[in-house]
C-alpha positions in Angstrom: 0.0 0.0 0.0 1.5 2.9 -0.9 0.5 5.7 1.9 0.9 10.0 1.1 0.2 9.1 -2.8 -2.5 10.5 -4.6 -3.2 13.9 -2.1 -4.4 16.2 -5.0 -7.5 17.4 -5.2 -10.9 15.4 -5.8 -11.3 14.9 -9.4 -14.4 12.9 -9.1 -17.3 14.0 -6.6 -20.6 11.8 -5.8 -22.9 13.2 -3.3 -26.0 11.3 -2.2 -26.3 8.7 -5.3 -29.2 6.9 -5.0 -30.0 3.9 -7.7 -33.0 1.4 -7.6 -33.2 -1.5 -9.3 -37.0 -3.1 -9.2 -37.6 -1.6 -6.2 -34.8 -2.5 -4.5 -31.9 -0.2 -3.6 -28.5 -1.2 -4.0 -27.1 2.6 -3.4 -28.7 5.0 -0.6 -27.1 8.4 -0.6 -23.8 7.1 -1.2 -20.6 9.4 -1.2 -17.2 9.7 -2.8 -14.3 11.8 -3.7 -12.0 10.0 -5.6 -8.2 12.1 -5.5 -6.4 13.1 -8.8 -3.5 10.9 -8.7 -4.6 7.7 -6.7 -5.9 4.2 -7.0 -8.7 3.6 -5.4 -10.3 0.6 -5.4 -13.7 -0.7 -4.9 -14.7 -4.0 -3.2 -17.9 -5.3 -2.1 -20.2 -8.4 -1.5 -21.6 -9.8 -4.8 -25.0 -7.7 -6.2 -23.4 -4.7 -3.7 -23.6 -2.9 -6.7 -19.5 -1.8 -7.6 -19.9 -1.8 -11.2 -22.8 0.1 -11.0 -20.9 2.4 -9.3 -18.6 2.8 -12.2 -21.2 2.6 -14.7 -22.8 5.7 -13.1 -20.2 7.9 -12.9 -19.0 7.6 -16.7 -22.7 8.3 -17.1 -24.0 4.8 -18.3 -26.6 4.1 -15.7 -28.8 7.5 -14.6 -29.4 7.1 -10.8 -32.8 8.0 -8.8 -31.0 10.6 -6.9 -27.6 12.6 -6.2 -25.2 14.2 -8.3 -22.0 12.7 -9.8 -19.0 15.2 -11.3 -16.0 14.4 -13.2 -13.3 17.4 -13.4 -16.0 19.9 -12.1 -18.7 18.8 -14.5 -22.0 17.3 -13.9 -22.2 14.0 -15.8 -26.0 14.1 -16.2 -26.6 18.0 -16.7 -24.2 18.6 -20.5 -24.7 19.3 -23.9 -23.8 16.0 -26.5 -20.4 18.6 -26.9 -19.6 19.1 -23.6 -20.1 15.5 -23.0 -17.8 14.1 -25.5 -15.2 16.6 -24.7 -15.8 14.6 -21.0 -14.9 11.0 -22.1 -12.2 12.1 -24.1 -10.7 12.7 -20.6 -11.2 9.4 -19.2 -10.8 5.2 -20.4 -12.8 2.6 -19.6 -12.0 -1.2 -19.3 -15.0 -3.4 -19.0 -14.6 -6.9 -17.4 -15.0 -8.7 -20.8 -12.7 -6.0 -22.4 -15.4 -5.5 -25.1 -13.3 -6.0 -28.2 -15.3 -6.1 -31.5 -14.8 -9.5 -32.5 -15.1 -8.5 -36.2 -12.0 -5.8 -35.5 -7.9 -6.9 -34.9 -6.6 -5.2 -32.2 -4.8 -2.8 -33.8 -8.6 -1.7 -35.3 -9.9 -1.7 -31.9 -7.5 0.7 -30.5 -8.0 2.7 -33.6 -11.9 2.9 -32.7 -11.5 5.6 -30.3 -9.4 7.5 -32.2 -11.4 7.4 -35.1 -14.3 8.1 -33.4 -13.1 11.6 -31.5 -10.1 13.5 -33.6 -9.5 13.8 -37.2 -6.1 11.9 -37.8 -4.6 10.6 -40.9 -5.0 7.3 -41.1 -1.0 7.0 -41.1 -1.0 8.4 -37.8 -3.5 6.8 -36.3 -2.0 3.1 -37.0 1.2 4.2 -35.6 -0.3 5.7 -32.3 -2.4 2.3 -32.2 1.5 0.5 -32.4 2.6 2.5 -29.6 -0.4 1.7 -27.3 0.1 -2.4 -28.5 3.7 -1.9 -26.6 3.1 0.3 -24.3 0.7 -2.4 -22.4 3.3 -5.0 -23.2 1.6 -6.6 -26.2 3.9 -8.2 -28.9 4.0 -6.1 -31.9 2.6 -9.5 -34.5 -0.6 -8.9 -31.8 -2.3 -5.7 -33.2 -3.4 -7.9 -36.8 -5.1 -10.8 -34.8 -8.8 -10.7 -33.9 -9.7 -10.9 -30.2 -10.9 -14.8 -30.4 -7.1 -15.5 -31.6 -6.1 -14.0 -28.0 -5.7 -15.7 -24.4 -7.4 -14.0 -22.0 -4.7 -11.9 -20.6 -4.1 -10.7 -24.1 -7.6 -9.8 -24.6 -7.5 -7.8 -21.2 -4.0 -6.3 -22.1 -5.8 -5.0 -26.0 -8.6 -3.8 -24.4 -6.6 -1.8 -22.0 -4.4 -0.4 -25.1 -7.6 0.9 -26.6 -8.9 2.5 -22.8 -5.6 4.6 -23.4 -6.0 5.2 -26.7 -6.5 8.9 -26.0 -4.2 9.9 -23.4 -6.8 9.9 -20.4 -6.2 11.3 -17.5 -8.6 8.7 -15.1 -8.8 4.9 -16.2 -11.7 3.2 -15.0 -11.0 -0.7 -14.7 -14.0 -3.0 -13.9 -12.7 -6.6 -12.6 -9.8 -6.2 -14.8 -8.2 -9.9 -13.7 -11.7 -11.9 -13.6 -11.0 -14.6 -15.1 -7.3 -15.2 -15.2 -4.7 -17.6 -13.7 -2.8 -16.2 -10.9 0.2 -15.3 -13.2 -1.7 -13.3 -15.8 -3.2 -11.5 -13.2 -0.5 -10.5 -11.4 1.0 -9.2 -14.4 -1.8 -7.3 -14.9 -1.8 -5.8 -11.9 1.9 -4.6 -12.8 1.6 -3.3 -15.6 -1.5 -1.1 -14.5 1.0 0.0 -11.3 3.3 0.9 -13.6 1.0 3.0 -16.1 -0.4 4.8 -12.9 2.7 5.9 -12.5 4.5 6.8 -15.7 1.5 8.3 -17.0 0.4 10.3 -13.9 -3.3 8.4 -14.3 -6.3 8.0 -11.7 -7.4 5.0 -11.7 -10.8 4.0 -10.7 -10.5 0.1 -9.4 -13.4 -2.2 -9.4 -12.5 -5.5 -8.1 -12.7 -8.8 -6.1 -8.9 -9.4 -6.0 -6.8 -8.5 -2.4 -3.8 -9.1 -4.6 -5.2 -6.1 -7.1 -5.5 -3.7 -3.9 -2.2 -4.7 -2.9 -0.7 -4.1 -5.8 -1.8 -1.2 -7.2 -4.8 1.0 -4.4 -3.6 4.1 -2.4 -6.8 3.7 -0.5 -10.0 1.3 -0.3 -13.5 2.1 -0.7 -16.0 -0.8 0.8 -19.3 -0.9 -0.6 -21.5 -2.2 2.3 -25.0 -1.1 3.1 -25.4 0.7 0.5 -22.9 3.1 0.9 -19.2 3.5 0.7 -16.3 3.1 3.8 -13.2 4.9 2.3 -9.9 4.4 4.1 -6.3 2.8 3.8 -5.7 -1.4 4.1 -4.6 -0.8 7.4 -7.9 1.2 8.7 -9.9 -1.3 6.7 -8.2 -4.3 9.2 -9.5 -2.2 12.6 -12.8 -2.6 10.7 -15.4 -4.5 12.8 -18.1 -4.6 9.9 -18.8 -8.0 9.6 -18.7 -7.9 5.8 -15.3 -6.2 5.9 -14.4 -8.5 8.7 -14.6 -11.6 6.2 -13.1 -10.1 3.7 -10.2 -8.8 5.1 -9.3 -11.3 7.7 -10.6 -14.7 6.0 -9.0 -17.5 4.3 -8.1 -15.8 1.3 -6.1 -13.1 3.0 -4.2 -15.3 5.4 -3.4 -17.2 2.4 -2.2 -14.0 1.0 -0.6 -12.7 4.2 -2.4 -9.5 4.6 -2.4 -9.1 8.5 0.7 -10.5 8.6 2.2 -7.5 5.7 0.4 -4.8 7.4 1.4 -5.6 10.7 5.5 -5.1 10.0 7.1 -2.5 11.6 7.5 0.4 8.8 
């Protein structure tokens, strides 16, 4: 955990969110300031609704209540201008990594571009090069099609094409479901080392204590339909049950959590 990063200044705000579902709440005046220059992460018990969370605040899902601002700008209250000029500030990768199947990589990562400046094409296939290395992609990768991948591949391409556009925040939802131990740790890695050479924000939805480990300045718990922000340590002094599970269970004693956070410093 890497404690005094990421002290700017909030460069996401929710106040109050509120979103139903059938009838059924799974977010009650929930509040957040996420800092411009940290990881956060979000964890929470399954239906808890994280990736709803996420979903709201790139402005995906319109909630029941509460407001939600990115860079000082109400998600739900621009014009179609102001809101493009928006995403073109932040990336998104979605658990699947939502490649078009009928696209290569190099095609998907050109999607973005294509869609938001006016680049010669030239230019654009040799920014979507850069973004196949720069996520640790062999170069031969950009001509295949996303079903020629494994799934670390898929997750690393789909990550290429989040960054396409130079954002500043990178929302990642569940970014290692679904791979072995290895891929995922590299995964985590690489996204450590992005936050860092590329001054990013990143916005962390996931199941994975090795994930927060590796890469969250501070931990937001999604329990009771609102969020408990603090560090890993303040997280283990936790006496929600929830939180209690999850941070002192099997898992982390397998992964040595107590035992890490408990060293002298």
């Amino acid at each position: 955990m890497k404690n005094g990063e990421g002290q700017g200044e909030p460069i996401i705000r929710v106040r109050g969110l509120v979103n139903r579902f059938g009838g059924e709440s799974v977010h009650d005046g929930l509040d957040l300031d996420v800092l411009r220059g940290e990881a956060l992460g979000v964890v929470g018990g399954s239906g808890s609704g994280k990736s709803v969370l996420l979903r709201t605040i790139i402005g995906l899902n319109h909630p029941q209540g509460g407001r939600v601002e990115v860079f000082g700008k109400d998600v739900f209250s621009l014009t179609e201008r102001e809101r493009r000029a928006l995403e073109r500030r932040w990336g998104v990768l979605f658990q699947d990594g939502a490649l078009f199947s009928s696209l290569t990589v190099a095609e998907n990562i050109a999607v973005p571009l294509e869609e938001y400046l006016a680049l010669p094409q030239r230019l654009v296939e040799e920014i979507a090069r850069f973004k196949i290395g720069l996520v640790r992609l062999p170069p031969e990768a950009g001509a295949k099609y996303p079903a020629a991948l494994s799934g670390g591949m898929r997750k690393r391409a789909g990550l290429a094409r989040a960054l396409a556009l130079d954002p500043e925040i990178l929302f990642l939802d569940e970014p290692t479901s679904g791979l072995d131990p290895i891929a995922a740790g590299e995964l985590d890695s690489l996204v450590r080392d992005l936050k860092t050479s590329l001054g990013l924000t990143v916005f962390l939805v996931t199941h994975d204590l090795d994930s927060l480990q590796a890469i969250c300045d501070r931990i937001a718990v999604l329990v009771d339909k609102r969020l408990r922000v603090g560090t890993l340590e303040e997280h283990l002094q936790s006496d929600h049950p929830w939180t209690v599970a999850y941070f002192h269970g099997p898992r982390a004693r397998a992964l040595g959590v107590e035992r890490a956070e408990s060293r002298p410093r």
